[in-house]
Structure formats: structure tokens, C-alpha cells
KOLKOL-28545 format. One line per field, with one value per residue (C-alpha): x, y, z; residue in one letter; residue number from 0. Coordinates in steps of 0.5 Angstrom, whole numbers. Example, Ala and Ser with C-alpha at 12.3 -4.5 7.8 and 13.67 -1.06 7.14 Angstrom:
REM KOLKOL-28545
east (25/27)
north (-9/-2)
up (16/14)
code (a/s)
pos (0/1)
This chain:
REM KOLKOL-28545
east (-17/-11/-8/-2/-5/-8/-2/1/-5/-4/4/2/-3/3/8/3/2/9/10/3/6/13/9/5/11/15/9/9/17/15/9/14/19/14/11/17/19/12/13/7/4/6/0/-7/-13/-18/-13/-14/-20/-22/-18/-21/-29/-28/-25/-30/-35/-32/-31/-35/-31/-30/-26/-30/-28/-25/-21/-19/-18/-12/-9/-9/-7/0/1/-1/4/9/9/9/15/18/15/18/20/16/17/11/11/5/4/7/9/10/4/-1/-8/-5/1/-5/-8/-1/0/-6/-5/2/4/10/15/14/20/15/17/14/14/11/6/1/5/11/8/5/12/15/10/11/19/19/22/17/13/6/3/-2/-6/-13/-19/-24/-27/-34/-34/-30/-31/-26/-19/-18/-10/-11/-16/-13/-7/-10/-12/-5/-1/-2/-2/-6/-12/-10/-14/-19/-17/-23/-21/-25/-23/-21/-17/-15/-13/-6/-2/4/0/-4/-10/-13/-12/-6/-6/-4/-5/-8/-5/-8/-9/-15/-20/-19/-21/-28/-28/-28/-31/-37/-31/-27/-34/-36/-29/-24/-30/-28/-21/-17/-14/-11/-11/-5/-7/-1/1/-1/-4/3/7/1/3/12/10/5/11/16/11/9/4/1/-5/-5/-12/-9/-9/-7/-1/2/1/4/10/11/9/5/0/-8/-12/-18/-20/-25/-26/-29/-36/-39/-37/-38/-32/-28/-23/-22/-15/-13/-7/-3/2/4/0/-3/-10/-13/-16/-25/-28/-35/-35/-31/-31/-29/-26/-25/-24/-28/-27/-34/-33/-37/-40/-42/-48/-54/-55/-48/-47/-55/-54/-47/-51/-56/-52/-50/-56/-59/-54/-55/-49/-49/-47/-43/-40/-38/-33/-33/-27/-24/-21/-15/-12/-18/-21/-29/-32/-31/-30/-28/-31/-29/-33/-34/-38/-40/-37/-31/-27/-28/-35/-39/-44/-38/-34/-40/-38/-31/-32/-37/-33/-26/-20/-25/-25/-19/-19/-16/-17/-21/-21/-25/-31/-29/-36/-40)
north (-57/-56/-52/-53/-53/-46/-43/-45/-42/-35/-35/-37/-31/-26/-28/-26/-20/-18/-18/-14/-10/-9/-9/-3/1/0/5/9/10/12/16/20/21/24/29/31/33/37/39/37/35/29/29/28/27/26/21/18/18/17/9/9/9/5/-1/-1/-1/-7/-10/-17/-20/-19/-12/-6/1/3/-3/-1/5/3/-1/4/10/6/3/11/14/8/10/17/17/13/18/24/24/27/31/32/37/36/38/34/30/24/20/25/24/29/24/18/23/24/17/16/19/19/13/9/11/19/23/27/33/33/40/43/48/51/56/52/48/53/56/49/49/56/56/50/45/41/40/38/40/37/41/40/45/42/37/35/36/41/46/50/50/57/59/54/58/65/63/60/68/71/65/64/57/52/47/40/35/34/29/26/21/18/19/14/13/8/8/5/4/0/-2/-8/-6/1/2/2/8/16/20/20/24/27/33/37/36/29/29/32/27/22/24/18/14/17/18/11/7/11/16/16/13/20/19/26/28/32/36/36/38/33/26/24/27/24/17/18/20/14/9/12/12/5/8/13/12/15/18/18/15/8/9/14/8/3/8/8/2/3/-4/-2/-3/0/1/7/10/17/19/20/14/20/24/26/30/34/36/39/38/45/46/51/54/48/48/42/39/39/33/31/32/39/43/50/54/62/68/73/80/83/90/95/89/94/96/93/87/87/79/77/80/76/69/70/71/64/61/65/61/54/53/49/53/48/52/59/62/69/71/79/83/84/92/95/100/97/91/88/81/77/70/63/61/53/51/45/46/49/54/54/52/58/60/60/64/69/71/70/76/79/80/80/83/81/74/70/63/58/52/48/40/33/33/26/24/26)
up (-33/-28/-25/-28/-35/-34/-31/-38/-42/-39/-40/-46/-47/-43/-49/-53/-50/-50/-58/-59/-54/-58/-64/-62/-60/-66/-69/-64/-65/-72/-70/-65/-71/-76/-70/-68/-76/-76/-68/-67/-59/-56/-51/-54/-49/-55/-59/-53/-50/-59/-57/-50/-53/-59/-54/-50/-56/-58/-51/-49/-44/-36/-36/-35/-37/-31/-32/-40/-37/-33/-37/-43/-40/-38/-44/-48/-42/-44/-52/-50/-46/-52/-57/-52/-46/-40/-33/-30/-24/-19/-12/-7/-2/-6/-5/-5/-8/-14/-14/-16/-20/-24/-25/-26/-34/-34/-32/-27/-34/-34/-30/-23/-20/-14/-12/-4/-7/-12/-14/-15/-20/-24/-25/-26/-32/-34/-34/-37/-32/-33/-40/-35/-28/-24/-19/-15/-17/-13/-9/-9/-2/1/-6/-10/-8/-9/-10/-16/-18/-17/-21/-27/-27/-26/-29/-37/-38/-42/-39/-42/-39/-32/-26/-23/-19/-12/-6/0/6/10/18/18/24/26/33/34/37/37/45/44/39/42/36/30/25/18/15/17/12/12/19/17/12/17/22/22/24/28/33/32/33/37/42/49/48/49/42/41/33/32/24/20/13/8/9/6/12/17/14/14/22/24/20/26/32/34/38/32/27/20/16/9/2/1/-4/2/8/3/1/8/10/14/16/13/20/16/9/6/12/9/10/4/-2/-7/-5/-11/-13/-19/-22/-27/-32/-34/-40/-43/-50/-50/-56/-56/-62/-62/-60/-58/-52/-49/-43/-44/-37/-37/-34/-34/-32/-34/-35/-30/-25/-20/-26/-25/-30/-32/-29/-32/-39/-39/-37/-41/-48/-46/-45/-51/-55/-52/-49/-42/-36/-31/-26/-24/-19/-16/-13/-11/-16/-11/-11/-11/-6/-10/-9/-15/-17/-23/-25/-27/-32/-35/-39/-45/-51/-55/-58/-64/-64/-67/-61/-56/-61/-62/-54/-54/-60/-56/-49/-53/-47/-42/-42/-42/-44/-41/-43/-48/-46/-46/-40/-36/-35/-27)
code (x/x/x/x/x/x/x/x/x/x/x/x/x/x/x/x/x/x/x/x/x/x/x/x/x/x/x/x/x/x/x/x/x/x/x/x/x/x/x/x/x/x/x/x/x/x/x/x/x/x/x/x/x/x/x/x/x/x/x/x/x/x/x/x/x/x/x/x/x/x/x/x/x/x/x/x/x/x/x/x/x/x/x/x/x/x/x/x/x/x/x/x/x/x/x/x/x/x/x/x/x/x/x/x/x/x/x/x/x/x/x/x/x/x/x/x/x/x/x/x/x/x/x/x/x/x/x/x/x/x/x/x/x/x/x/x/x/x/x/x/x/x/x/x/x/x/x/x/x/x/x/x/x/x/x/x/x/x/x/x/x/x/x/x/x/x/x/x/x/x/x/x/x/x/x/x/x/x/x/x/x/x/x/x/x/x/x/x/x/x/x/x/x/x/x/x/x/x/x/x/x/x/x/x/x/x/x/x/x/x/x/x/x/x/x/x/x/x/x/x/x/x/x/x/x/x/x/x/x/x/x/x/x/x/x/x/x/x/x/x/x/x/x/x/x/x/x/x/x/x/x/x/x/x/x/x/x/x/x/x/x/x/x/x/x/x/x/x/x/x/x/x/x/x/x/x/x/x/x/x/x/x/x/x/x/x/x/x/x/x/x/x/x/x/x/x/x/x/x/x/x/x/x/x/x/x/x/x/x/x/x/x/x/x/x/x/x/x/x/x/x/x/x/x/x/x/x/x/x/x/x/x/x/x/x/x/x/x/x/x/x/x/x/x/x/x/x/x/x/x/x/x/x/x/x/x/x/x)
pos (0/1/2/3/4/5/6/7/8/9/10/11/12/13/14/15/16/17/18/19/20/21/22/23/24/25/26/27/28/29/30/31/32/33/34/35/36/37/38/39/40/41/42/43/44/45/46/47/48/49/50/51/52/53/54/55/56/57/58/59/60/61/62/63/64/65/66/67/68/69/70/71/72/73/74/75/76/77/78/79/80/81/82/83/84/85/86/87/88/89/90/91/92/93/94/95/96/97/98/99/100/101/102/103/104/105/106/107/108/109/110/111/112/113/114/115/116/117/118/119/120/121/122/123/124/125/126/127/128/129/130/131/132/133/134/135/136/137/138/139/140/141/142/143/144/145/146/147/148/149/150/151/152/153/154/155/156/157/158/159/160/161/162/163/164/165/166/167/168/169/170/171/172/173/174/175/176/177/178/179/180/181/182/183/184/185/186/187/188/189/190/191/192/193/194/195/196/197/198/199/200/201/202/203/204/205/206/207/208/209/210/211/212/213/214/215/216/217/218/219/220/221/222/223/224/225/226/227/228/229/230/231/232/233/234/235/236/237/238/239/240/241/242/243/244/245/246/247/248/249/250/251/252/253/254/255/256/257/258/259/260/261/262/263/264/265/266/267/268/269/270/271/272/273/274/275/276/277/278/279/280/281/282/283/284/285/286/287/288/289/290/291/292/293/294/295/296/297/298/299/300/301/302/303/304/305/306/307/308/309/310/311/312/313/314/315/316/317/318/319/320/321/322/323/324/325/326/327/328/329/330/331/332/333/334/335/336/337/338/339/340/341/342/343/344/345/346/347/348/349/350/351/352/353/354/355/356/357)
């Protein structure tokens, strides 16, 4: 078989493609239709990921989840925005991992509002000038990112859904040879995240590395200086066009991120698979056992502890802390409700959500 003969099979395939497409948002039109005059959510991770694990069930050729997954989530952000339009407020700059993280679920059709702190995003969500937000939470190799999580205490929004994206970066510069590099710019945390790299490649180069804001701006910099290096994410040397001299650069291949999408009251429909977060503010914590007795009533029930988070409970003389509390399962399953009743004002529930898979 020629090449001219496959060519043709697969404009073949693309025409058919295109008409399935077209055919699925016509339903999707009449789905949208009857949510909006039932007012119901637009945006449903379960729905979603019910889709997700179904295709992959029924998959027998080349394409592996990772891929279903990215070609899915465009087509569910495509039929969203045909549903609703949508404007995602996330952490900037453009080209920033959250950015990746965004389109990640909401896709290239959707309305971003890019905006420069944690703070901002959260009051996009909350004074409705944006109907979703995206933050970091965490990394696996850095840990929590604190101001996201003492918001999700002050601020009352809802978790939708959880991110988990890999983290790479690349090393781009517009110069021919790393002799003729003079400065490398990236955030401080990416620094350490490539350290193997930088000792490897560019010791005893006098190479000056200069931390800047976000590895976004590091990329803006470098396209602007001939004699610049960049450590950053390859959506922000593309963006800039920036030449890629080195690809996945990171020390650990295990570097992942987790971001969480914000909105504001926000319930999401049980599935098999739920993560629940809160916010605990246990009552009389300088009392011995007080914080044992409240992880035991999780253990004594069954319910699987992921994480939990001390932070200081801020305008207080005392020492005292509050909790950031996740744990598998949700809201309206009878065990979790036996605590939430049991601790009643004491805790805050923020969100309970599908769990990406670890």
C-alpha cells in the first residue's frame, strides 16, 4: 500500500470524524438546553470520568488511556462551552504549569483569565468573574503550597476537581553553544529541581543564575537576550520562541504537581471513587489526645486518612493549629457523615471531588 493510498484513508477517517463529531454536538446542544431549564451544573468530573473508564474498557488498538484522555477532555471542553460558555480564572503567567493544568481539563475553546496571584484567583471565583479557578496545592517534591491551602480556610469556595499533572523542564536559549550562555533564568524552585543538570552540564562555566518570578517570565527574558538560557516548561519556550536545547531536564522523572479546580458552591454527584478535603478546627487542641481521639474516629469507621496539614491559627496568643484534612470517600457516605455530625462547626467542608489515580 502506498503512501498516497493511506493519505487517502485517513482524510477518509477525518471526514468521518468530523460528522461524528458534529453529530455529538448536536446532543450535546439539547443537553445544555435541558440543564439550563432545570439550572443544572454544567461541569460534571463523574459524568466525565464515568466516559473515560467505559472507552477504556472497550479500547483494542494503539491509543493508551493517557491518550483518550487528551483527546476526550477537548472534545467535553469543546461540548461545554457549546453547553455554557466558560471563564477559567488560574495563576498566572501564561504558560505556567497551572496554565497546562487548566487546559488540561478545560481545553483551547474556553475563556482563561490569567491572573498574578493565589489570592486573585480565589476572588475571581468568589465574586463571579470567573465560574472556575485553578490553583497549585502541592508538589511531590517541594510539598504543600501554603497560601493555597490557608485560603481554602478563609475563602468559601468549593473543590471541583483535582490536577495531577507531570512536571518537566526544558533548557531553551536562542544561543548556539552553551559557552556562549551568561545567564540562566527560572524560578527558584525549578533551580533546585535541576540541579543534577546544572552540575553536570554548565559547572565551572561561570554561568550566573539569575531567580526570577515564574518560569514563564524566565522564558519572556531568555527569548530577549541572545546570550540567556531558560529553565522552564516547554508550553512557555514554545510561547516565546525560545529554541528547546535540553528536554526534561528535572532530577526526579517523579515530579508531579497537583492542582485544584475552585467554583463556587459546588456539590458533586457520589461516585466510586471520591476524595473528600476539610478543614478541621478541633476544639481544645492544647488538651492531651484531642487530635488522636479525632483520628481515631476515622480509623474506627474504615475511612482511609491521605493527608493531613497543620497550619497556625493566626490571631491567637496560643499555640494552637487547624487541619487540612483528606481523606477517601464522600459526603454522603454514612461513616463520613457520622463525623461531619459528630464535629459539626468544627469542621468546614470544602469539597468532595473524583481521586486521579497516584
Amino acid at each position: 500500500m502506498d503512501l498516497h493510498h493511506l493519505r487517502n484513508r485517513i482524510d477518509t477517517l477525518d471526514d468521518q470524524l468530523l460528522n461524528i463529531l458534529n453529530e455529538r454536538m448536536e446532543l450535546v446542544k439539547e443537553v445544555g438546553e435541558l440543564k439550563r431549564s432545570s439550572q443544572s451544573i454544567i461541569y460534571r468530573p463523574e459524568r466525565e470520568k464515568q466516559i473515560l473508564d467505559r472507552l477504556e474498557k472497550r479500547n483494542t488498538g494503539l491509543l493508551t488511556r493517557q491518550a483518550i484522555d487528551a483527546i476526550f477532555f477537548e472534545i467535553f471542553a469543546v461540548s461545554r462551552n457549546l453547553e455554557l460558555p466558560e471563564r477559567i480564572s488560574y495563576l498566572g503567567p501564561e504558560g505556567s504549569f497551572t496554565h497546562q493544568a487548566a487546559e488540561s481539563r478545560f481545553g483551547g475553546m474556553s475563556e482563561y483569565l490569567m491572573l498574578p496571584t493565589i489570592h486573585s484567583v480565589f476572588e475571581s471565583v468568589e465574586t463571579g468573574r470567573a465560574k472556575f479557578g485553578v490553583v497549585p496545592i502541592e508538589n511531590n517534591q517541594e510539598g504543600i503550597v501554603i497560601e493555597t491551602v490557608d485560603f481554602l480556610r478563609e475563602k468559601n469556595l468549593s473543590i471541583v476537581a483535582e490536577v495531577l499533572l507531570q512536571v518537566h523542564f526544558t533548557f531553551a536559549s536562542q544561543a548556539d553553544t552553551l559557552r556562549n550562555i551568561k545567564r540562566i533564568y527560572s524560578k527558584d524552585i525549578a533551580f533546585r529541581q535541576c540541579g543534577k543538570f546544572l552540575s553536570e552540564y554548565l559547572e565551572g562555566m561561570g554561568i550566573e543564575l539569575i531567580p526570577v518570578e515564574s518560569t514563564s517570565k524566565a522564558a519572556k527574558m531568555a527569548a530577549e537576550e541572545p546570550d540567556a538560557a531558560a529553565i522552564c516548561s516547554s508550553i512557555s519556550a514554545r510561547l516565546f520562541g525560545v529554541p528547546i536545547l535540553f528536554d526534561n531536564i528535572e532530577d526526579s522523572d517523579q515530579n508531579r504537581t497537583r492542582f485544584l479546580i475552585l467554583a463556587k458552591d459546588f456539590v458533586n454527584i457520589k461516585s466510586d471513587d471520591d476524595k473528600t478535603t476539610l478543614i478541621a478546627n478541633l476544639p481544645n487542641t492544647n488538651r492531651p489526645g484531642v487530635l488522636y481521639e479525632f483520628l481515631k474516629d476515622f480509623n474506627d469507621r474504615g475511612i482511609n486518612l491521605t493527608k493531613i496539614e497543620s497550619r497556625p491559627l493566626r490571631g491567637e496568643a496560643t499555640f494552637r493549629a487547624w487541619f487540612l484534612v483528606e481523606f477517601l470517600g464522600h459526603r454522603d457516605d454514612a461513616p463520613v457523615q457520622e463525623i461531619l455530625h459528630k464535629y459539626g462547626t468544627h469542621l468546614k467542608w470544602l469539597g468532595s471531588y473524583i481521586r486521579i489515580s497516584q
